[in-house]
N, C-alpha and C positions, 0 to 999 in steps of 0.2 A: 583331141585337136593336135594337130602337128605342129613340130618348134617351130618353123620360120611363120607359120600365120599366128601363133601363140605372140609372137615375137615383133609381129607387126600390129596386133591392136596394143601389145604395151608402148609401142612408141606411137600409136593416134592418140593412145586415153593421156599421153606426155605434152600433147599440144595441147592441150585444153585445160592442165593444172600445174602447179607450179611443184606440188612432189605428188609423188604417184608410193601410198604407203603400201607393203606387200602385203597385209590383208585383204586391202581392198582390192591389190590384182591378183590377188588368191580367188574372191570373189567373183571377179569377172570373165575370169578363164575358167572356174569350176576345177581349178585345180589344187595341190598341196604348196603349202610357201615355201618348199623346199624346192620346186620345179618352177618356181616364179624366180625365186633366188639365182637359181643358175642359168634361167633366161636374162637376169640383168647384170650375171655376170659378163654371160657372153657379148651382149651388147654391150656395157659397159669395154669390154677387151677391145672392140670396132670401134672404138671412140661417138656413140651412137648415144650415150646418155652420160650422167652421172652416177655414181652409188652417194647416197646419204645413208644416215643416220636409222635405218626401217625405212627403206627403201629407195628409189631415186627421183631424181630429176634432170628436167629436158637439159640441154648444153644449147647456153643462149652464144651462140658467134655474135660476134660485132667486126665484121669485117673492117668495118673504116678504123676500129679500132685496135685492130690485128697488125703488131708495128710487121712483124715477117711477111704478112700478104702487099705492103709498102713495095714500090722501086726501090733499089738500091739507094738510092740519092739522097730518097728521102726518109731512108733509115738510118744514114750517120750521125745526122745531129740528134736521136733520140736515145734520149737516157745515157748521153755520154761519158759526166763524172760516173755515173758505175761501171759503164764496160770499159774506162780507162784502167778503174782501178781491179777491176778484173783482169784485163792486161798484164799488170803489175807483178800479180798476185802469180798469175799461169806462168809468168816467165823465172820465177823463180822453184818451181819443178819443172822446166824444164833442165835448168842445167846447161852441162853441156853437151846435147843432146845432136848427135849429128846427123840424124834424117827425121824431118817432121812431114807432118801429114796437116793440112791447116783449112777445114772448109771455106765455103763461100759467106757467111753470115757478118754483119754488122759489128758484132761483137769480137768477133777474132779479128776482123780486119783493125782492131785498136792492137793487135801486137805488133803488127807494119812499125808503131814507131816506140817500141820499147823491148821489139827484140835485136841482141846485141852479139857484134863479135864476140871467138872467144881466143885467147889468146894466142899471138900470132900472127892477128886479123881475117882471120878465117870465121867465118858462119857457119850455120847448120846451112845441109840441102833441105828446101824446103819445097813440098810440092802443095798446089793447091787447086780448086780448078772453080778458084772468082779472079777473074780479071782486073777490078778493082785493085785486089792485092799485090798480084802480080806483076801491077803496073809501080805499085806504091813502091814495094821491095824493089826493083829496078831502079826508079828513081834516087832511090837512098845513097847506093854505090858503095851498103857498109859490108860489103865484103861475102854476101848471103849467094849462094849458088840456085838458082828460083826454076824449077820449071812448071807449065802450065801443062794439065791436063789434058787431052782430047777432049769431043763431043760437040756437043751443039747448044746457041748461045741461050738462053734461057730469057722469056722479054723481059720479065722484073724483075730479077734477082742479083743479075748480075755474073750470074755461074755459068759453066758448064757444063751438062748434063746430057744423060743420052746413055743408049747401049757404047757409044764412041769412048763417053768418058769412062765409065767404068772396066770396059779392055782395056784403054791406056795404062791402066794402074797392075794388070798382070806381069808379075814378076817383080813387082816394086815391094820393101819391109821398109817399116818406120818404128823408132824409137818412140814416137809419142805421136799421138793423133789429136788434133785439139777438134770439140766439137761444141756447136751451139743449136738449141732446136725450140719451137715456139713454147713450147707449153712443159710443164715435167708437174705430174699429178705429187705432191707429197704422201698422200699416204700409200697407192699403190706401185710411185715409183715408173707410174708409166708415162713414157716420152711420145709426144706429138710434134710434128712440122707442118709447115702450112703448104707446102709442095712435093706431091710425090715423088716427082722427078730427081727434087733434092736429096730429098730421105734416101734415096737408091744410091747413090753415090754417100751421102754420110756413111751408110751401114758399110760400103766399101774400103772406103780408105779406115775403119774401128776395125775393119776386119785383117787388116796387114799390117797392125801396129800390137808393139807388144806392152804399151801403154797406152791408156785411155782420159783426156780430162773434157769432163762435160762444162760449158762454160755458161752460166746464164745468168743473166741479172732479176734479182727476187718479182719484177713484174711478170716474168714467166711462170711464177711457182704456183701451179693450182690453175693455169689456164688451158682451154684445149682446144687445139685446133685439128683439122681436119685427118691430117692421115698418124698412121701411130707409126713410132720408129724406137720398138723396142723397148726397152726398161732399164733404169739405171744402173743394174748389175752389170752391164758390160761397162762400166767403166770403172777406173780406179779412184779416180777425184770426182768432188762437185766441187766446181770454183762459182761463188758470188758474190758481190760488192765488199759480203761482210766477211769475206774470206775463203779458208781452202776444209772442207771436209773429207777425209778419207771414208770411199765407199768400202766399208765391212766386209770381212768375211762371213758374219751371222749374216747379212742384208741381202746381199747375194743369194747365199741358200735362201733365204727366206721367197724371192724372185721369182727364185727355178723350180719350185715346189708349185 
């Protein structure tokens, strides 16, 4: 039997049970669990299942429940005391950081009122391409240099996105890139967003920054959504409610392997 039809009765025989253990899809494929294993790894990688414990299980979305599949609007007031104190937390490695990179996400948008001049009265340049922020940072008048992205305006999010935004960003480098994304798997470390459009532009602006901080608040940790945007290894921080962890040297390797 060939992988992708192998690969498609393991996600039919996933509707129908709530874990799917590798014996039993050893069994129904006629095949070794060694060649089950690596079908749900790869699925597992497409964000197409879970891995468990001997084996996996389906990935239940809950859209209404998906605060990142939300409008903008109605993502600020959710789970605000954490992404303020995430805020908090991000702004103190930044530093005095003088070119940021700042997505369009809920969560970053709480640094608008806790990132600060630095002496002077001079801000960092900061670029970013959610509108929301950009509008916030202008408002402020604390002294922040702000420019807005190219592309095209994205209906719920907020952003802007687009083969447009991501050329605007050619030939731009940033000291630090802050980033937030729906889901981050704790054990494998792998990151999901709920819009591809977005993910293309996050991996953009991680990719011209010579620092990295993942920003999430713990309702993300272990949740997955729809498209994968990479693995924790590219970044240097994990910042959440409960503080700042330095992503490893051993974790990294561990990643790339």
């Amino acid at each position: 039997m060939i992988a992708e039809k192998r690969r498609r009765r393991l996600l039919q025989a996933l509707k129908q049970q709530e874990v799917l253990p590798v014996a039993s899809a050893s069994k129904l494929l006629q095949v070794s669990r060694m060649t089950v294993r690596r079908d749900l790894d790869m699925l597992a990688a497409e964000g197409l299942l879970r891995k468990v414990r001997g084996g996996a299980a389906p990935i239940r979305l809950r859209p209404a429940d998906l605060e990142s599949a939300r409008p903008f609007t109605e993502r600020i007031p959710v789970n605000t005391p954490a992404k303020e104190l995430i805020a908090r937390h991000v702004v103190k490695l930044l530093g005095d950081a003088h070119k940021l990179a700042l997505d369009a996400s809920s969560t970053v948008f709480c640094l608008a009122a806790v990132l600060k001049p630095a002496a002077g009265g001079h801000g960092p340049f900061v670029v970013t391409n959610s509108v929301p922020l950009f509008q916030e940072l202008l408002r402020r008048q604390a002294g922040f240099r702000v420019a807005l992205t190219g592309g095209e305006p994205h209906p719920r999010s907020g952003s802007l996105v687009g083969p447009l935004a991501i050329r605007s960003l050619e030939g731009l480098h940033f000291d630090y890139a802050v980033i937030s994304v729906a889901g981050l798997m704790e054990e494998t470390g792998l990151l999901y967003d709920s819009a591809a459009e977005d993910a293309a532009v996050k991996l953009a602006l991680l990719a011209r920054a010579d620092k990295a901080i993942l920003a999430v608040d713990k309702t993300k940790v272990n949740f997955l959504a729809p498209h994968p945007l990479g693995d924790l290894s590219a970044f240097d921080w994990l910042v959440t409610e409960e503080g700042v962890r330095e992503v490893r040297k051993k974790e990294k390797t561990k990643q790339q392997k």
